[in-house]
N, CA, C and O atoms as a Tinker XYZ file with bonds, in Angstrom:
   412  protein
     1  N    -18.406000  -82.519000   23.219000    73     2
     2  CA   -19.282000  -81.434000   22.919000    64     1     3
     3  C    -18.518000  -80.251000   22.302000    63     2     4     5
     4  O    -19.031000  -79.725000   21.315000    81     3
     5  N    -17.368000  -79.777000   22.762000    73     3     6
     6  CA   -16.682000  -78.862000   22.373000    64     5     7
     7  C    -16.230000  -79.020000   21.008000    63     6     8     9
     8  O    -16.523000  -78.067000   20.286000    81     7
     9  N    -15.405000  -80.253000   20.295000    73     7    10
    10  CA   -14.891000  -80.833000   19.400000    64     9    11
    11  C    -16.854000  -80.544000   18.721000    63    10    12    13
    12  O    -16.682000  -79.887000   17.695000    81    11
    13  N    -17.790000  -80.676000   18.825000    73    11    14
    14  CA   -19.049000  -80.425000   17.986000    64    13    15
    15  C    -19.484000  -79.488000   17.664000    63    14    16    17
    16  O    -20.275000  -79.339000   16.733000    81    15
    17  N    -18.904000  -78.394000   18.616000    73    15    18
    18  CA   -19.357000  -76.802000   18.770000    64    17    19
    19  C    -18.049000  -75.901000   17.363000    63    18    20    21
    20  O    -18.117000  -74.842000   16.739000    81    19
    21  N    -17.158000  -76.873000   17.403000    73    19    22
    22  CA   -16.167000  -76.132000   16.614000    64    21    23
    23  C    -16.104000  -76.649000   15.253000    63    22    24    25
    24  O    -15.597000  -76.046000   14.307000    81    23
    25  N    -16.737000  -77.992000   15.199000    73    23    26
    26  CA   -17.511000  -77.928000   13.794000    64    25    27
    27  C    -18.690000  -77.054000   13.465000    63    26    28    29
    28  O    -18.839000  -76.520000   12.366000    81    27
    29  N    -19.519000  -76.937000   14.476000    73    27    30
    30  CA   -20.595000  -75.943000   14.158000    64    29    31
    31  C    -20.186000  -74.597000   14.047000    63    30    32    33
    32  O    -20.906000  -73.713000   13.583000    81    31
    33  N    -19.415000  -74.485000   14.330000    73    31    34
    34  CA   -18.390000  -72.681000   13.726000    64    33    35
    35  C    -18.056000  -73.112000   12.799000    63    34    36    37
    36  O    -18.205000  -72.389000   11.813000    81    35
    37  N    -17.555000  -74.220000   12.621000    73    35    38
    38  CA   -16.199000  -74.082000   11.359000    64    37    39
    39  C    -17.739000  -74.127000    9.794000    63    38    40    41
    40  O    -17.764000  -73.525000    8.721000    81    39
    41  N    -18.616000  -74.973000   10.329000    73    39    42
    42  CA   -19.373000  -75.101000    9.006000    64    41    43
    43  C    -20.270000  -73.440000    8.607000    63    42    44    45
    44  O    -20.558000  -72.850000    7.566000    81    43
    45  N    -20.423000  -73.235000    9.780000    73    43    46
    46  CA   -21.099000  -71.452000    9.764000    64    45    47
    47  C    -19.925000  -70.532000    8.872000    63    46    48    49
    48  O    -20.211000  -69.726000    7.986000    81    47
    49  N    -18.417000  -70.901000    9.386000    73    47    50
    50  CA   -17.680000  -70.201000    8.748000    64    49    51
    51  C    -17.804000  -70.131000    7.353000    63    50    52    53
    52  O    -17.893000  -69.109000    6.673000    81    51
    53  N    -17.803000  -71.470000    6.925000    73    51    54
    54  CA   -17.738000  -71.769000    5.247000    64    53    55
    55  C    -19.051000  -71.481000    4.770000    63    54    56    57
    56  O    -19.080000  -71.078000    3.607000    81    55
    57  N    -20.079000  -71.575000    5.324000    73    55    58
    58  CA   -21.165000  -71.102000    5.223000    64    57    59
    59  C    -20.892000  -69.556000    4.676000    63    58    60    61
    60  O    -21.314000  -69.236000    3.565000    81    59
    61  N    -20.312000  -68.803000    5.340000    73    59    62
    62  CA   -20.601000  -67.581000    5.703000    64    61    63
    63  C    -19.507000  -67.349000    3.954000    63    62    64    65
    64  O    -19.772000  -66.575000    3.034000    81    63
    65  N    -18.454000  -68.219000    4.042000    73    63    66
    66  CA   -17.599000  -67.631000    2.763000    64    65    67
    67  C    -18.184000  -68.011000    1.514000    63    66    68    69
    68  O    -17.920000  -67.371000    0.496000    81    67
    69  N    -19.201000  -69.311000    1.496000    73    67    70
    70  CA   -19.641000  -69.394000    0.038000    64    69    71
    71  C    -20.755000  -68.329000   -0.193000    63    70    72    73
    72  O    -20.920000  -68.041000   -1.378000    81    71
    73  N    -21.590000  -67.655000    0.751000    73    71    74
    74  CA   -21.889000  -66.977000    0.071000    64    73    75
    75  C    -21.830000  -65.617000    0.046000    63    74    76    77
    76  O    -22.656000  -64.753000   -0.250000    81    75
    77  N    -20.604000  -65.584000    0.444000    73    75    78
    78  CA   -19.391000  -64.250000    0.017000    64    77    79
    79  C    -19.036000  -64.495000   -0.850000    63    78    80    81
    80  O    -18.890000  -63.439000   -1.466000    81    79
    81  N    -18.565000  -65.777000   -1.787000    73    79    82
    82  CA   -18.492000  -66.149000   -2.538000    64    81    83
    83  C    -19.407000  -65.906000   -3.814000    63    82    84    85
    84  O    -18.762000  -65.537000   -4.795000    81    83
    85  N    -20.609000  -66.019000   -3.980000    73    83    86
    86  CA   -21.819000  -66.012000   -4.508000    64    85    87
    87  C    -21.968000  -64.912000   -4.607000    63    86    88    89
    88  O    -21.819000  -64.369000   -5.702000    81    87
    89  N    -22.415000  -64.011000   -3.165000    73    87    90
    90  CA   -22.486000  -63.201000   -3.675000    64    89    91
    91  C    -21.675000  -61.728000   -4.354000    63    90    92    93
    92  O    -22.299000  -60.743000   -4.749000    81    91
    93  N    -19.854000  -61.895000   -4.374000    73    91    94
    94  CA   -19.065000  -61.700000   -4.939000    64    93    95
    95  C    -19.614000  -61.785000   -6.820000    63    94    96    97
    96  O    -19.544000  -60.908000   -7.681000    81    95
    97  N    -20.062000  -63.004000   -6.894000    73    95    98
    98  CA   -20.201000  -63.638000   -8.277000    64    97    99
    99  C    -21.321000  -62.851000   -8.846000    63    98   100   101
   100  O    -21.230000  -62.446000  -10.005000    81    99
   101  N    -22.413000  -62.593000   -8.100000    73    99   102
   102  CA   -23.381000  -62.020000   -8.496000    64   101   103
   103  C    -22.561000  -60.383000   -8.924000    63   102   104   105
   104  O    -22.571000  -59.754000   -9.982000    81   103
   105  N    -22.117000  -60.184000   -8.026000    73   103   106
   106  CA   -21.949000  -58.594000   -8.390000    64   105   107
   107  C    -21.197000  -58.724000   -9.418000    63   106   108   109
   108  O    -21.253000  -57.665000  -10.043000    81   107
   109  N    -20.509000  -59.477000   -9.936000    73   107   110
   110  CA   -19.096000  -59.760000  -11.038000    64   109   111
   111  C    -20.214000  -59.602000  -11.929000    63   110   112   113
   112  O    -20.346000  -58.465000  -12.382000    81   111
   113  N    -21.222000  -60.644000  -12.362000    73   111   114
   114  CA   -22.157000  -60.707000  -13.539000    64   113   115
   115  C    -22.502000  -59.620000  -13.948000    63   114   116   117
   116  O    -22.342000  -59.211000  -15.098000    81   115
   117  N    -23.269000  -58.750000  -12.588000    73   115   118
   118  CA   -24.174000  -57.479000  -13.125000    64   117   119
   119  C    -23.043000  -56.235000  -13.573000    63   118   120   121
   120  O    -23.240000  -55.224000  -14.247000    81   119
   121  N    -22.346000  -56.514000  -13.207000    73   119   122
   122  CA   -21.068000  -54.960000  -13.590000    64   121   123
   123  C    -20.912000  -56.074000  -14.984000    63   122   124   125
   124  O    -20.936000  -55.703000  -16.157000    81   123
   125  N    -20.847000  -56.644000  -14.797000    73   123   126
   126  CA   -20.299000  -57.332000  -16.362000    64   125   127
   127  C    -21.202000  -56.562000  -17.497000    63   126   128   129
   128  O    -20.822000  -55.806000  -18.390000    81   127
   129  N    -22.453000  -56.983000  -17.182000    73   127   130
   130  CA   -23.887000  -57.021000  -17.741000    64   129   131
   131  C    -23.951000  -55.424000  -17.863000    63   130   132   133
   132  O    -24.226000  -54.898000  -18.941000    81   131
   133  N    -23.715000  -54.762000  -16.838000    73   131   134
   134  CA   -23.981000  -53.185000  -17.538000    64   133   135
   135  C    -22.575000  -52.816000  -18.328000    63   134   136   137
   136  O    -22.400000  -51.705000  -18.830000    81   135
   137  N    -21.982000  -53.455000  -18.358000    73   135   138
   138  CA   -20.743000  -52.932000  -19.360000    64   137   139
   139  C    -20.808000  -53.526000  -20.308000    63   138   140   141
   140  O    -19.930000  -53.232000  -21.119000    81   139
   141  N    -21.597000  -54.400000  -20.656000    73   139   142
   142  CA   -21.738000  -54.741000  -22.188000    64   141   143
   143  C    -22.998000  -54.682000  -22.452000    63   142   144   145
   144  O    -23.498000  -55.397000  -23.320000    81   143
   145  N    -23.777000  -53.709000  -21.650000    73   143   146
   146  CA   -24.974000  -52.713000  -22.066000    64   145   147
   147  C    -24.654000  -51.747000  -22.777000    63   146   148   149
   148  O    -25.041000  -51.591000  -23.935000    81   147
   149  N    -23.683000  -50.763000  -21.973000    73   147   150
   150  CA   -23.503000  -49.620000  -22.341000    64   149   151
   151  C    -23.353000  -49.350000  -23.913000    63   150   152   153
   152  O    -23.980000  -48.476000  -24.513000    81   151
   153  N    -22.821000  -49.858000  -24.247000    73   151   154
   154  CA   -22.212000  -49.677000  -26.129000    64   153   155
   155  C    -23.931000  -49.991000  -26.684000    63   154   156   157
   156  O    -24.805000  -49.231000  -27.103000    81   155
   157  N    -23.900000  -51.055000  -26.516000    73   155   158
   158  CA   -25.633000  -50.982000  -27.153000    64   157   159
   159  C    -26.769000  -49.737000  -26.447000    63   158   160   161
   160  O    -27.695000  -49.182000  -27.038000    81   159
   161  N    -26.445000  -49.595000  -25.388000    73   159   162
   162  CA   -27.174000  -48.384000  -25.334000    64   161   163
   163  C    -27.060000  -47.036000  -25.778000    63   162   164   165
   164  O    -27.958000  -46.208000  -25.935000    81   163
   165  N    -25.439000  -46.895000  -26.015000    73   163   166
   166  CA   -24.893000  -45.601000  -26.369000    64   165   167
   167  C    -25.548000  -45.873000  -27.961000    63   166   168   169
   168  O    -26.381000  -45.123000  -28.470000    81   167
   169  N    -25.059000  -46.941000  -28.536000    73   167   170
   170  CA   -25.951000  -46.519000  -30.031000    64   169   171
   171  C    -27.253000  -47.052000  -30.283000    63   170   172   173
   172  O    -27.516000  -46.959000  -31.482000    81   171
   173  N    -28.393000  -47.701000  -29.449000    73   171   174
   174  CA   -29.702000  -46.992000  -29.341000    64   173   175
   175  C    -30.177000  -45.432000  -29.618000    63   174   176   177
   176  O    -30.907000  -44.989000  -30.505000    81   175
   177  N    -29.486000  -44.753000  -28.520000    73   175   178
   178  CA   -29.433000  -43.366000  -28.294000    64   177   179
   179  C    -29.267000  -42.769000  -29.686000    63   178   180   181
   180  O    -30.176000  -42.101000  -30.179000    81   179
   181  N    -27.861000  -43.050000  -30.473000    73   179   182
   182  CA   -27.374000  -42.409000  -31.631000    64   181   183
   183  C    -28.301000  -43.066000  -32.814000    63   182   184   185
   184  O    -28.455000  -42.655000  -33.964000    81   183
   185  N    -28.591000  -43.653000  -32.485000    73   183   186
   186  CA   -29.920000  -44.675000  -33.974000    64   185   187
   187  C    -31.285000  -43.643000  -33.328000    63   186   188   189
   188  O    -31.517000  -43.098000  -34.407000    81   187
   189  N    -31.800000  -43.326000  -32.850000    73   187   190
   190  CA   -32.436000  -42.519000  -32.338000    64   189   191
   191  C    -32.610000  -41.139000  -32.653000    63   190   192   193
   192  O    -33.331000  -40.675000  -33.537000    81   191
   193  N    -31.953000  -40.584000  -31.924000    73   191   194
   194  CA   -31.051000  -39.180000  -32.682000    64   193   195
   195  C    -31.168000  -38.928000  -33.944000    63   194   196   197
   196  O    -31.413000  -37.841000  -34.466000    81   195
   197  N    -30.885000  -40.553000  -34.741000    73   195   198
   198  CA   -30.519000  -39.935000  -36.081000    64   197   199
   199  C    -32.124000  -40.430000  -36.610000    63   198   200   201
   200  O    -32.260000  -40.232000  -37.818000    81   199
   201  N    -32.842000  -40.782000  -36.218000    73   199   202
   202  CA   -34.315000  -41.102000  -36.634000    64   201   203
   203  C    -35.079000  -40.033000  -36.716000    63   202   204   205
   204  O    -35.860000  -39.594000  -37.560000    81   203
   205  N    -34.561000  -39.565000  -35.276000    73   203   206
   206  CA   -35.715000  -38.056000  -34.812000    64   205   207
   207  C    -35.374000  -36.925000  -35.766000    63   206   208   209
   208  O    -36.163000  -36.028000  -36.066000    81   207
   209  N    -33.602000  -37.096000  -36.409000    73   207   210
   210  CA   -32.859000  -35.961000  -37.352000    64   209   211
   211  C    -34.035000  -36.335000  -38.872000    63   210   212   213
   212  O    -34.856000  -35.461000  -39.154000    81   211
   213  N    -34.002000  -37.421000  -39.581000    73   211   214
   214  CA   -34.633000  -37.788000  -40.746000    64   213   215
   215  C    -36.377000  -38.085000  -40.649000    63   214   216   217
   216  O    -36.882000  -38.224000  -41.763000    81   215
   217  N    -36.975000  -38.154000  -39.924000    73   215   218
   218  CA   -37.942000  -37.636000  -39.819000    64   217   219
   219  C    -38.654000  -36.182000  -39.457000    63   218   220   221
   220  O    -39.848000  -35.886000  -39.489000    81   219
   221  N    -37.260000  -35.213000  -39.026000    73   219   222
   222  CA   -37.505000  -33.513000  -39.364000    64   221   223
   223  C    -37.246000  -33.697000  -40.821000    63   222   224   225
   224  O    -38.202000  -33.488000  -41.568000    81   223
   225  N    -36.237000  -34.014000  -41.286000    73   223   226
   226  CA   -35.942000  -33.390000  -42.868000    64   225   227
   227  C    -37.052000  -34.307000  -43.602000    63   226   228   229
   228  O    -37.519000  -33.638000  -44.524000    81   227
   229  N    -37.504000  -35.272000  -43.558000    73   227   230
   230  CA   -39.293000  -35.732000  -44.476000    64   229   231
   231  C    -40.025000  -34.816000  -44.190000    63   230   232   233
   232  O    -40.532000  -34.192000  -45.122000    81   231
   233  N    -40.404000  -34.326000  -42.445000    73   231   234
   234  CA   -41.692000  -33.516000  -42.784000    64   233   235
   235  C    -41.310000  -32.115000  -43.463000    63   234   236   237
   236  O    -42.128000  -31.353000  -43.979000    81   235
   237  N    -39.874000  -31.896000  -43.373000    73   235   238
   238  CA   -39.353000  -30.250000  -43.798000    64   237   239
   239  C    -39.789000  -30.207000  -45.687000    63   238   240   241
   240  O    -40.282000  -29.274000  -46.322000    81   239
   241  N    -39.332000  -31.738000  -46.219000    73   239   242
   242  CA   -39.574000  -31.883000  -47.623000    64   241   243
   243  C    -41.295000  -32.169000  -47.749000    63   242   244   245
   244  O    -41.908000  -31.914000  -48.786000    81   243
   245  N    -41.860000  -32.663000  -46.683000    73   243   246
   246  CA   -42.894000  -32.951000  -47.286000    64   245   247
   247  C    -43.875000  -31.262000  -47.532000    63   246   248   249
   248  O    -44.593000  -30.955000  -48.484000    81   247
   249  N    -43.614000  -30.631000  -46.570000    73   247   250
   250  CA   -43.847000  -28.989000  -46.686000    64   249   251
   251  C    -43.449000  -28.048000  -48.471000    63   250   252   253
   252  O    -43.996000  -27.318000  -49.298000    81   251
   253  N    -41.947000  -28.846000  -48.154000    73   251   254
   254  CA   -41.765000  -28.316000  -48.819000    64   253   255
   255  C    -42.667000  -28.543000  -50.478000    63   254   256   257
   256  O    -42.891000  -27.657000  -51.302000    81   255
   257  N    -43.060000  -30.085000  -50.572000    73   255   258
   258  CA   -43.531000  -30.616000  -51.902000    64   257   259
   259  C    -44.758000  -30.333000  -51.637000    63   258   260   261
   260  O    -45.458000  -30.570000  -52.622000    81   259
   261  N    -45.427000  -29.877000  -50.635000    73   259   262
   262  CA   -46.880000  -29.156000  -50.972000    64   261   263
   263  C    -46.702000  -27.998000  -51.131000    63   262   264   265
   264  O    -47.079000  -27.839000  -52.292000    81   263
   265  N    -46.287000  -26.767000  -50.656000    73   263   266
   266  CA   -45.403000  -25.525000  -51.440000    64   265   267
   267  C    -45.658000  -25.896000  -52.918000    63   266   268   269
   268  O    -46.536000  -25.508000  -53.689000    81   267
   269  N    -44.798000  -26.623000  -53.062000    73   267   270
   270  CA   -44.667000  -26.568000  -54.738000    64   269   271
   271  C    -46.057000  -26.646000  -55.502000    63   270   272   273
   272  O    -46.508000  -25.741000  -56.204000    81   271
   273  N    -46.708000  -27.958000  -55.238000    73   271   274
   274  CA   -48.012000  -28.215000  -55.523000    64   273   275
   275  C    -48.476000  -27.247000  -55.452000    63   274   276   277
   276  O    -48.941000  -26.845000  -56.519000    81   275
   277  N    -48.592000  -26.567000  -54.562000    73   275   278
   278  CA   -49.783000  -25.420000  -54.593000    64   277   279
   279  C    -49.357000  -24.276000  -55.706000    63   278   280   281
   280  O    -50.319000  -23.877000  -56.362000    81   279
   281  N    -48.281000  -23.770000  -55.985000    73   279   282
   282  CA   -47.598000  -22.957000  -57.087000    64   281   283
   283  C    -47.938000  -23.831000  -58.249000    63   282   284   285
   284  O    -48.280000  -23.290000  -59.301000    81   283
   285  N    -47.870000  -25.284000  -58.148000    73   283   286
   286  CA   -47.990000  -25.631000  -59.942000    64   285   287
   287  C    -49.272000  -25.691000  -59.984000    63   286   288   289
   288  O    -49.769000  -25.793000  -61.105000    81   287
   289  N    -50.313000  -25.640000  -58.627000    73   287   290
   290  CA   -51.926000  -25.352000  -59.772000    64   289   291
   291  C    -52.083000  -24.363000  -59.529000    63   290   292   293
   292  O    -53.244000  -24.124000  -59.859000    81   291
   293  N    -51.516000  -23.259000  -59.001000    73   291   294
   294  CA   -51.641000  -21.999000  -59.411000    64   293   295
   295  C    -51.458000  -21.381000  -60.746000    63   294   296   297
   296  O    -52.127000  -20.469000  -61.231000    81   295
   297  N    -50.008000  -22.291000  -61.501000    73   295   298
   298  CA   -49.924000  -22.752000  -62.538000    64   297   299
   299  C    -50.881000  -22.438000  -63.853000    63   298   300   301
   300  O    -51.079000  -21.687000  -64.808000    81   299
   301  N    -51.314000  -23.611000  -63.137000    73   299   302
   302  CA   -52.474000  -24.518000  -64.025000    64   301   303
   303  C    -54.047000  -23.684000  -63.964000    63   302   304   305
   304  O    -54.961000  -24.104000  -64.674000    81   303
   305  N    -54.197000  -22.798000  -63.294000    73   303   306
   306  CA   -55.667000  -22.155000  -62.889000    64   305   307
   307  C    -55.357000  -20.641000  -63.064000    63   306   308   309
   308  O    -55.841000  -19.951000  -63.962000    81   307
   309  N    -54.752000  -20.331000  -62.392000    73   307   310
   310  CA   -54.492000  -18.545000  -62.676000    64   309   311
   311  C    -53.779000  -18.010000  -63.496000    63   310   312   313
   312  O    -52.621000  -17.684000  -63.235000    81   311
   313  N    -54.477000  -17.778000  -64.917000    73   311   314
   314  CA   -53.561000  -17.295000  -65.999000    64   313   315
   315  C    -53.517000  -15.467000  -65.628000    63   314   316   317
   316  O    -53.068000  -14.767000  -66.536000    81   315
   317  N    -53.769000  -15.076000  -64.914000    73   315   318
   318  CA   -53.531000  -13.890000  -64.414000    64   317   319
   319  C    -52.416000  -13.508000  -63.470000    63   318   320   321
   320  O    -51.956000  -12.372000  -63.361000    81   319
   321  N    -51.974000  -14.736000  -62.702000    73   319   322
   322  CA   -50.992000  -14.916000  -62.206000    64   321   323
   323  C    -49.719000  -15.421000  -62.921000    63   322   324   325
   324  O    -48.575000  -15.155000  -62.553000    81   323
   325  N    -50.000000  -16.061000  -63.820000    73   323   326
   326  CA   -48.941000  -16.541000  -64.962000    64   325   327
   327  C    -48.849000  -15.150000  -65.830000    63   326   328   329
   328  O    -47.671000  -14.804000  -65.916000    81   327
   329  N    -49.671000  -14.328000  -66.441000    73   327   330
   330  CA   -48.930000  -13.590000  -67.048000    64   329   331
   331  C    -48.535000  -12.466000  -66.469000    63   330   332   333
   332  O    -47.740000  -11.821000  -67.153000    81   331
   333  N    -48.874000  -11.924000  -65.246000    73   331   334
   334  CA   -48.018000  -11.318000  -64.491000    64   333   335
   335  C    -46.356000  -11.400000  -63.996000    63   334   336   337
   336  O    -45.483000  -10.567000  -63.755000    81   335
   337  N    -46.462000  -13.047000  -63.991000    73   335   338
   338  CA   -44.766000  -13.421000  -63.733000    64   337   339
   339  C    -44.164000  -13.295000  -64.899000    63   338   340   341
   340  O    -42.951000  -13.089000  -64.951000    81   339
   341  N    -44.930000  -13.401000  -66.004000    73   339   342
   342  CA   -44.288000  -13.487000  -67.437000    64   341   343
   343  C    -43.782000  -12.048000  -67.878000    63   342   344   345
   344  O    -42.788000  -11.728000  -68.529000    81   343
   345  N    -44.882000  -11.215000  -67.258000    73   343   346
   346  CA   -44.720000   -9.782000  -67.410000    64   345   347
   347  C    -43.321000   -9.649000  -66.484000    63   346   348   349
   348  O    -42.232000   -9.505000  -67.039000    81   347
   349  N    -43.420000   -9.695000  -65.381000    73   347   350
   350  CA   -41.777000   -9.513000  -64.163000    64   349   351
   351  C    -40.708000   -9.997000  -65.170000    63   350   352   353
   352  O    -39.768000   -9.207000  -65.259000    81   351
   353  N    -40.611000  -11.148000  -65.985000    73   351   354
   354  CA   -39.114000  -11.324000  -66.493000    64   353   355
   355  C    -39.452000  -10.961000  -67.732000    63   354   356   357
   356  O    -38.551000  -11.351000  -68.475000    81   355
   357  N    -40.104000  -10.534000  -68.204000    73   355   358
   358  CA   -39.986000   -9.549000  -69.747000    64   357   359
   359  C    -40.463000  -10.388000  -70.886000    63   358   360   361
   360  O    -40.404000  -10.252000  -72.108000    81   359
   361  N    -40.804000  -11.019000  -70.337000    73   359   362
   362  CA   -41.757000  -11.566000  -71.643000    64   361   363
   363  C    -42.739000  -11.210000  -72.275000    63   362   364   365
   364  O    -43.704000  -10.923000  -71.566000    81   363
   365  N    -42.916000  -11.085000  -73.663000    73   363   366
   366  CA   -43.828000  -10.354000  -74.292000    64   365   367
   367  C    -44.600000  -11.390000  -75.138000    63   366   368   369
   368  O    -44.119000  -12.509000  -75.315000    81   367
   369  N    -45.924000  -10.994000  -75.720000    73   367   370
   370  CA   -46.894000  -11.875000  -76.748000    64   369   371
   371  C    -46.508000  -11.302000  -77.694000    63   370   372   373
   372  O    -45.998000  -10.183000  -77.642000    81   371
   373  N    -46.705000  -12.055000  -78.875000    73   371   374
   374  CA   -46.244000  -11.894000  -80.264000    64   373   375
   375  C    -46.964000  -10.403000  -80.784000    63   374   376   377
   376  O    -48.079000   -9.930000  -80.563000    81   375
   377  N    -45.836000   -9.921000  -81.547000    73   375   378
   378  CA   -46.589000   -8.547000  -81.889000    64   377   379
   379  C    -46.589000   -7.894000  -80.868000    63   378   380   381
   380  O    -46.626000   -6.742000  -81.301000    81   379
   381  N    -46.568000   -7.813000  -79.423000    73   379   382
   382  CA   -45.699000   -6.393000  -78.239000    64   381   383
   383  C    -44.219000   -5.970000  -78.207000    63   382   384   385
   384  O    -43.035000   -6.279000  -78.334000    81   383
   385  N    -45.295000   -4.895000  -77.903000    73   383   386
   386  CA   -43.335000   -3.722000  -77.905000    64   385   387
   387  C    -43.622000   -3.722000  -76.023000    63   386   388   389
   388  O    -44.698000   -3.807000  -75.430000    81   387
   389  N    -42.464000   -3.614000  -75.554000    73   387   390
   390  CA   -42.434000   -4.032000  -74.105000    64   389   391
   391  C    -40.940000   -2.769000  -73.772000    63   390   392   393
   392  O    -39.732000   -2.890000  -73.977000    81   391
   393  N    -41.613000   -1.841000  -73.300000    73   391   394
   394  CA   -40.740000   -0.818000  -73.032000    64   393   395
   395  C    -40.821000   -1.254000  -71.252000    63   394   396   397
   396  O    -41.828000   -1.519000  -70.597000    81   395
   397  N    -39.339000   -1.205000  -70.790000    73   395   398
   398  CA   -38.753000   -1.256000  -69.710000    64   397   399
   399  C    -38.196000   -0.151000  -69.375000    63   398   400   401
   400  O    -37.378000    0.506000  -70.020000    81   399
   401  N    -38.846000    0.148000  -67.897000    73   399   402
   402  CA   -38.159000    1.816000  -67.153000    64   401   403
   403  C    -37.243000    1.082000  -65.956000    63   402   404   405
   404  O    -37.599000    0.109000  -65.292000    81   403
   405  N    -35.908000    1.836000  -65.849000    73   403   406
   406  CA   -34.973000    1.410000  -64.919000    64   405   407
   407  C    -35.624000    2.394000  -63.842000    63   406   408   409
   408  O    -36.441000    3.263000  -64.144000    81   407
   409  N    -35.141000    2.138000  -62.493000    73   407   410
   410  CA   -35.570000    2.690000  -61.493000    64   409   411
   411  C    -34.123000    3.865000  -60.964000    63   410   412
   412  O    -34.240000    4.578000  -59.968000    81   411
């Protein structure tokens, strides 16, 4: 009986080391697994970053190209506004004398 009892330890023992064993192994994988996360996550992050950066500068241009639009049919519609600017840099119609006062 005794000689049976000390197999029944000895197999509990090994019992007890494989899955110290195992679970040794498990923890090896997952530290593995987040360390060859990290780099792909660090440049997720930076692909990101730089998405959120170039979609400010589209909507900053897209502002900016309606701005413009709106000045070129101002352009195109307000000749009162056109010859006013024409007047600011000194432009004259054929046949004007265009006297300029300094301030």
């Amino acid at each position: 009986m005794c000689a049976r009892m000390d197999k029944l330890h000895q197999n509990k023992f090994l019992q007890k080391i494989v899955q110290g064993f195992f679970f040794a192994g498990f923890i090896g994988i997952v530290v593995t697994g987040m360390m060859m996360a990290k780099p792909r996550y660090e440049k997720a992050q930076r692909l990101n970053e730089r998405r959120d950066h170039l979609l400010q500068m589209i909507e900053e241009k897209q502002r900016e190209i309606a701005d413009i639009k709106s000045r070129q049919r101002r352009f195109n519609t307000d000749r009162g506004f056109v010859e006013s600017l024409a007047r600011m840099n000194r432009r004259v119609r054929p046949n004007e004398i265009l006297f300029v006062f300094q301030d």
